[in-house]
N, C-alpha and C positions, 0 to 999 in steps of 0.2 A: 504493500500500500504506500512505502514512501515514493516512488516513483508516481502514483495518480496524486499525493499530496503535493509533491512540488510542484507538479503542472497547473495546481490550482493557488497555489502559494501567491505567484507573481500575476500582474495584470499582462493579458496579451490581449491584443485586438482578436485572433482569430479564438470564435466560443469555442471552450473545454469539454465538447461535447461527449467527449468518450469516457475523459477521467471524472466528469460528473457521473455518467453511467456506473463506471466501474465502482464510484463510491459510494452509489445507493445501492448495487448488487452485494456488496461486502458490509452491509448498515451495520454490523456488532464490532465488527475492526474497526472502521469511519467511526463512529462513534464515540470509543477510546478516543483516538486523536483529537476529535473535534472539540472535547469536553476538557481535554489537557491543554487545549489550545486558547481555549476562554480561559482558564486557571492563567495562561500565560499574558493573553493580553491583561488583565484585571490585576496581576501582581506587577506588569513591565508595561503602562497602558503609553508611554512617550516612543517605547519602538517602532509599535503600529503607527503612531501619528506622523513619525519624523521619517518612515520608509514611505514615499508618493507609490511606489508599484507594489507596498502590499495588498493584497487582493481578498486572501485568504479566511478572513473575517466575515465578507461579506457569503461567501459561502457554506463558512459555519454555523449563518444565522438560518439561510433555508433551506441546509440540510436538516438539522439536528430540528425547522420545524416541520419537514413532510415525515421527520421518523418519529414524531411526538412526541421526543426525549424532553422527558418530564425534570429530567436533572439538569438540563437547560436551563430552566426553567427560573432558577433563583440565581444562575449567573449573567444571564443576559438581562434581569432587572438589575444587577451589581452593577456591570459595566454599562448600561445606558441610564444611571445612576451619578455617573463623575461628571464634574464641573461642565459646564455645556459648550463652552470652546472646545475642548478636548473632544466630548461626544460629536459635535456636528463637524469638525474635522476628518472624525474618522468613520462615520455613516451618512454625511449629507444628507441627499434626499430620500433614502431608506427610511428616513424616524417618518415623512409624511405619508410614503408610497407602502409600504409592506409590514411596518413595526409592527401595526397595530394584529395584525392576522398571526406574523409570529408570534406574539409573546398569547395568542388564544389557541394557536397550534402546540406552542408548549407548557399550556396553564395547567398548574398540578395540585390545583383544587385549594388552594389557599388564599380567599381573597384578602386577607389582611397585609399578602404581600404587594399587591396591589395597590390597595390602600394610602401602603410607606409611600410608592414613588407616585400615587398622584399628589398626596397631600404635602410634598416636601417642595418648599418653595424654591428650592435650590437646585433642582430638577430642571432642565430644558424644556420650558415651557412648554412643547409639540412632542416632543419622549412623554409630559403627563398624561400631553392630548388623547397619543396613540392609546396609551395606557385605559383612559377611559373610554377609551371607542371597546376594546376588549370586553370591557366591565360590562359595558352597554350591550356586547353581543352574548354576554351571559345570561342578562336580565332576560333575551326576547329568548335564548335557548329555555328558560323557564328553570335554569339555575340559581336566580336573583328572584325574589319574589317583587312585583308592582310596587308595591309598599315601600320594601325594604328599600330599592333606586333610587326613589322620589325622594324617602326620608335622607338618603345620603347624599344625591346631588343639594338640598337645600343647607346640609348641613358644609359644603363645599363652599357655598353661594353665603354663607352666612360670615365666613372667613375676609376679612378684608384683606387684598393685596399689600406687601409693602411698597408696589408702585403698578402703573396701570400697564406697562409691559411684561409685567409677571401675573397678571390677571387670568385665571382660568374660566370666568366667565364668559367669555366668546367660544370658550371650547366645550362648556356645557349646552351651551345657546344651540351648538353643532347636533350635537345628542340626542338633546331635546326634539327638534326636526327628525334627525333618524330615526330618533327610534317612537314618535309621535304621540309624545308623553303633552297632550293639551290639559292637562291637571297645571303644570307650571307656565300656563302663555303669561297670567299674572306677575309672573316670576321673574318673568323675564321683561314686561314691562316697568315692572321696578327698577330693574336694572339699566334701562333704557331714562327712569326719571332721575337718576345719581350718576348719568355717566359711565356708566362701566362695561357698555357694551361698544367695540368700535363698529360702527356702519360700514367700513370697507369690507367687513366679511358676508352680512345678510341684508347690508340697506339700514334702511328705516325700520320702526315697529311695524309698520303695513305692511313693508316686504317678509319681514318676518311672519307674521300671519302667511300672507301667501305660499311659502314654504312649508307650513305647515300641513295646511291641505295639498302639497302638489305630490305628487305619487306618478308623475311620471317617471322619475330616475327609480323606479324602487330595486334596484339591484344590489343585494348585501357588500357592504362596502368593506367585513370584517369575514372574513372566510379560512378553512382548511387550508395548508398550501401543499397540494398534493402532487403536482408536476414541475420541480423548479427548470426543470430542462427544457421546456418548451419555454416557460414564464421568464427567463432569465436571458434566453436568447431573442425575446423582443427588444432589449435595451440598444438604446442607440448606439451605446458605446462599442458592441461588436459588431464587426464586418456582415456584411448580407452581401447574398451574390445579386447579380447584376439585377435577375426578373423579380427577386425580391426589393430592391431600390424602389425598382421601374411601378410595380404592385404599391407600392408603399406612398411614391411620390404621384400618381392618380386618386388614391385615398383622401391624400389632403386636400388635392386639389379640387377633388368634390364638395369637400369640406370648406371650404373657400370660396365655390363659387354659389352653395348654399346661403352663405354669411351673405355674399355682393347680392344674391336677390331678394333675401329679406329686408335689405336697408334698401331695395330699390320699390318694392312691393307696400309701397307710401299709400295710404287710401288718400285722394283725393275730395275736397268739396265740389261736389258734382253734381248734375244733375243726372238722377238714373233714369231711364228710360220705364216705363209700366210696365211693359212685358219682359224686362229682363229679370235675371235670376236675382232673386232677395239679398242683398250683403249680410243680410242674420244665418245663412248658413240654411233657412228650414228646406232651401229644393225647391219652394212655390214662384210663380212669378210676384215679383212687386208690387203689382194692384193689387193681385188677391194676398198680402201679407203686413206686410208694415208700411204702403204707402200713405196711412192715414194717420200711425205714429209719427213718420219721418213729419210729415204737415202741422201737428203737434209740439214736437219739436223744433221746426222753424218758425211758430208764433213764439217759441218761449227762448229765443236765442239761442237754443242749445243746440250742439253737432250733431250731423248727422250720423248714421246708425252707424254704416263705414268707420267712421272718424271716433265715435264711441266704442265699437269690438277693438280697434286699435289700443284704446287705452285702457280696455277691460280684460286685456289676451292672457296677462298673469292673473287677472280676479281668478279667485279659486271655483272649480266647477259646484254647481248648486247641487243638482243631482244627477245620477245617471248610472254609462256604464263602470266597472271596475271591479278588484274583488269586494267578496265581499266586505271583508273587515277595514274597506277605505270608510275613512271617516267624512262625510261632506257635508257642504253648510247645514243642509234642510236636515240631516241629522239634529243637529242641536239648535237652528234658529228658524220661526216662520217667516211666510213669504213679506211681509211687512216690513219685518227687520231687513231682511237682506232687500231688501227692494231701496228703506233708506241707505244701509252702508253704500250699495252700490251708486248711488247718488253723490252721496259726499266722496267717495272712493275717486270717481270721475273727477271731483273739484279739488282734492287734495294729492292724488297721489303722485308720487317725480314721474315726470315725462321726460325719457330718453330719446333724442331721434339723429342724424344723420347732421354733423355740422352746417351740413350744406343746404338744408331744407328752408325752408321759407316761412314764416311765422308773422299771424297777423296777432300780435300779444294783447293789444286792445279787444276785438274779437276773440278770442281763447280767454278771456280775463271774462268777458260779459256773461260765457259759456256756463263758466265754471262758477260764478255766481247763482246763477239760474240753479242748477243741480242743487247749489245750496240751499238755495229758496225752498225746491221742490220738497228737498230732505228734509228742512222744519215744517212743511205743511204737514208731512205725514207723520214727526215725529210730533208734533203738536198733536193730529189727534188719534197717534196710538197713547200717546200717554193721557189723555180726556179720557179716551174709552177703557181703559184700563186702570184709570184713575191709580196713576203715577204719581208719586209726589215729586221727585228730585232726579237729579241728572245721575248720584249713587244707584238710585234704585232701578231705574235703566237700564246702566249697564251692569247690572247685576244678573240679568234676564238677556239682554240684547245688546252688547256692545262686540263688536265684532275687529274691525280693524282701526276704530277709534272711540276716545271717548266721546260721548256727547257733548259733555260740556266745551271740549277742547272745539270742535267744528262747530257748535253755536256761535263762541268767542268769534271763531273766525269768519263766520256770515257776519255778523257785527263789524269787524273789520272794514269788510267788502260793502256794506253798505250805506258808507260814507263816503263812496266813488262820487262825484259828480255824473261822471257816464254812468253808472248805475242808477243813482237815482232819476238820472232822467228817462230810461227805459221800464225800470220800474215801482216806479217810486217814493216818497222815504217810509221806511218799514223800520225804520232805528226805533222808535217808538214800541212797535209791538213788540219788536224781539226782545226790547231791554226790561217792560212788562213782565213776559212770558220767563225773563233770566231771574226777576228779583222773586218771583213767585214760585219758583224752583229753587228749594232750599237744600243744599247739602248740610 
């Protein structure tokens, strides 16, 4: 075996495809080695760092996790345990791409070891992350009871950082979405009212909601690692023969030209023709569907339907198809409520588009006032007819991707436009009424 160990010892461009073979056919000898090999890095961790062509590490991590050497186990939390220059020196992008699957390929039933490296603030922030993605794909194996996650992520979340770079809250924020724990959306709005979550990772609270219900990506992000020899020779870093290049650089390029026609696939203000197909997707023509919305609509300044699916593409789907256990709106809210979020959602939420696009800001501003209007008329009288006292008790029942109070404020705002009031206008009166009469 020292002969397949050194061919894997040093980095070469061409994949090790045979001495990786020969080292999982011989798994009880590989094994020894590998396991003596973590003893070596962990007691001499500056050899590994200061040799650029050791290699060897990286393939002690996914061997020892397709053999689900359990003895692994508590050395590879040691070593991706040391100061975090050291570690990300000598696993880079590994702690974000495969950590997480190895240290679940070689977990040996002890969560308290766990535990140590996520709760050690001294820890590599994204080594704690992987760590609790682990945890997290315990919890949904049904090794972690519902309970017992939530009670631990909050008691994480209850920890304050000694600075907002070592903050593990964006890592739970991650989790939370994965693994579709809406018991904590609260949870994380709080977090969102102190700061401590950064918006580069999921947006705003809105977007965060919207994550919440999207269940498109749902491919387990924490897995077995059962083939490192297929998995290992995807990396860019080794050679591919020619039709592989060739296969590879068509991939992207699909991928590419995907991107240039979504940013080109702009709905226009336009006028649609009667007979042509619906922009709502239902398949009908236009007369017979929403031509008498859209007419609606342009008495109340608001976008067309087009120009509204556009800025609804992320709102989360109401109802429909999926498995079963997707959770969606009309699960937990009636049509009422989501009829107003999706109204303020239109007038509040970030609009992304194409530097190059054209915007009429004054029009889009009149728009998005409108929606707000619409969203207190209805939230004025779901809360009459439910005899609602305050903007708490609300969203107690129905706050979805904001609070009430917050997008009241901000109709208030808006309707001290001059262009507003002169289209429809002044309503500062009712609404400040309708605010002092709503008591939290």
């Amino acid at each position: 075996m020292k002969g397949t160990m050194d061919k894997l010892r040093y980095f070469n461009e061409e994949f090790p495809r045979e001495a990786l073979e020969q080292a999982i056919e011989n798994q009880e000898e590989t094994t020894k080695i590998l396991l003596n090999e973590l003893d070596e890095m962990i007691e001499y961790p500056e050899s590994t760092v200061e040799d650029d062509d050791y290699f060897l590490y990286f393939y002690v991590f996914y061997l020892l996790a397709q053999f689900r050497e359990k003895e692994g186990f508590p050395r590879i939390l040691k070593l991706i345990s040391m100061p975090p220059d050291r570690v990300d020196a000598m696993f880079g992008d590994l702690i974000t791409e495969d950590l997480n699957s190895i240290i679940y390929s070689t977990f040996d039933g002890r969560l308290e070891q766990l535990e140590t490296v996520i709760e050690n603030p001294k820890v590599d922030l994204f080594v704690r992350g992987a760590v609790l993605d682990a945890y997290g794909k315990l919890y949904t194996d049904g090794r972690v009871s519902k309970e017992a996650f939530i009670q631990y992520l909050r008691k994480l979340l209850a920890t304050e950082p000694d600075n907002s770079e070592n903050d593990i809250a964006i890592l739970i924020q991650g989790i939370i979405i994965d693994r579709k724990l809406f018991e904590l959306i609260d949870d994380v709005q709080a977090l969102y009212d102190v700061g401590r979550i950064d918006e580069n990772f999921f947006g705003l609270y809105d977007s965060f909601i919207d994550y919440m219900y999207d269940y498109s990506n749902d491919q387990e992000q924490v897995y077995f690692i059962d083939n490192i020899v297929d998995e290992i020779y995807q990396w860019a870093m080794f050679e591919k023969t020619k039709e592989e290049e060739i296969k590879n650089e068509k991939h992207f390029q699909k991928a590419r030209e995907k991107l240039e026609q979504e940013n080109q696939n702009v709905p226009k203000d336009k006028k649609i023709g009667r007979n042509e197909p619906c922009p709502c997707g239902s398949g009908k023509k236009y007369k017979k569907c929403c031509l008498k919305k859209e007419n609606i609509y342009k008495e109340k300044q608001q976008e067309p339907i087009a120009v509204q699916e556009r800025w609804l593409k992320k709102y989360p789907i109401i109802e429909g198809d999926g498995k079963e256990e997707n959770v969606r709106l009309s699960d937990k809210f009636d049509q009422e409520a989501i009829q107003i979020d999706r109204l303020v959602y239109l007038a509040l939420h970030r609009r992304t588009r194409p530097m190059e696009e054209p915007i009429n800001y004054s029009k889009e501003e009149i728009a998005k006032a409108s929606y707000l209007i619409d969203a207190f008329e209805h939230f004025k009288a779901k809360s009459e007819k439910e005899t609602i006292q305050s903007f708490e008790e609300y969203d107690q029942s129905y706050k979805i991707h904001y609070r009430s109070k917050d997008w009241v404020e901000e109709l208030h705002k808006k309707l001290a436009s001059e262009e507003v009031i002169s289209i429809f206008g002044d309503r500062t009166e009712e609404v400040e009424a309708f605010i002092s009469q709503f008591v939290d």
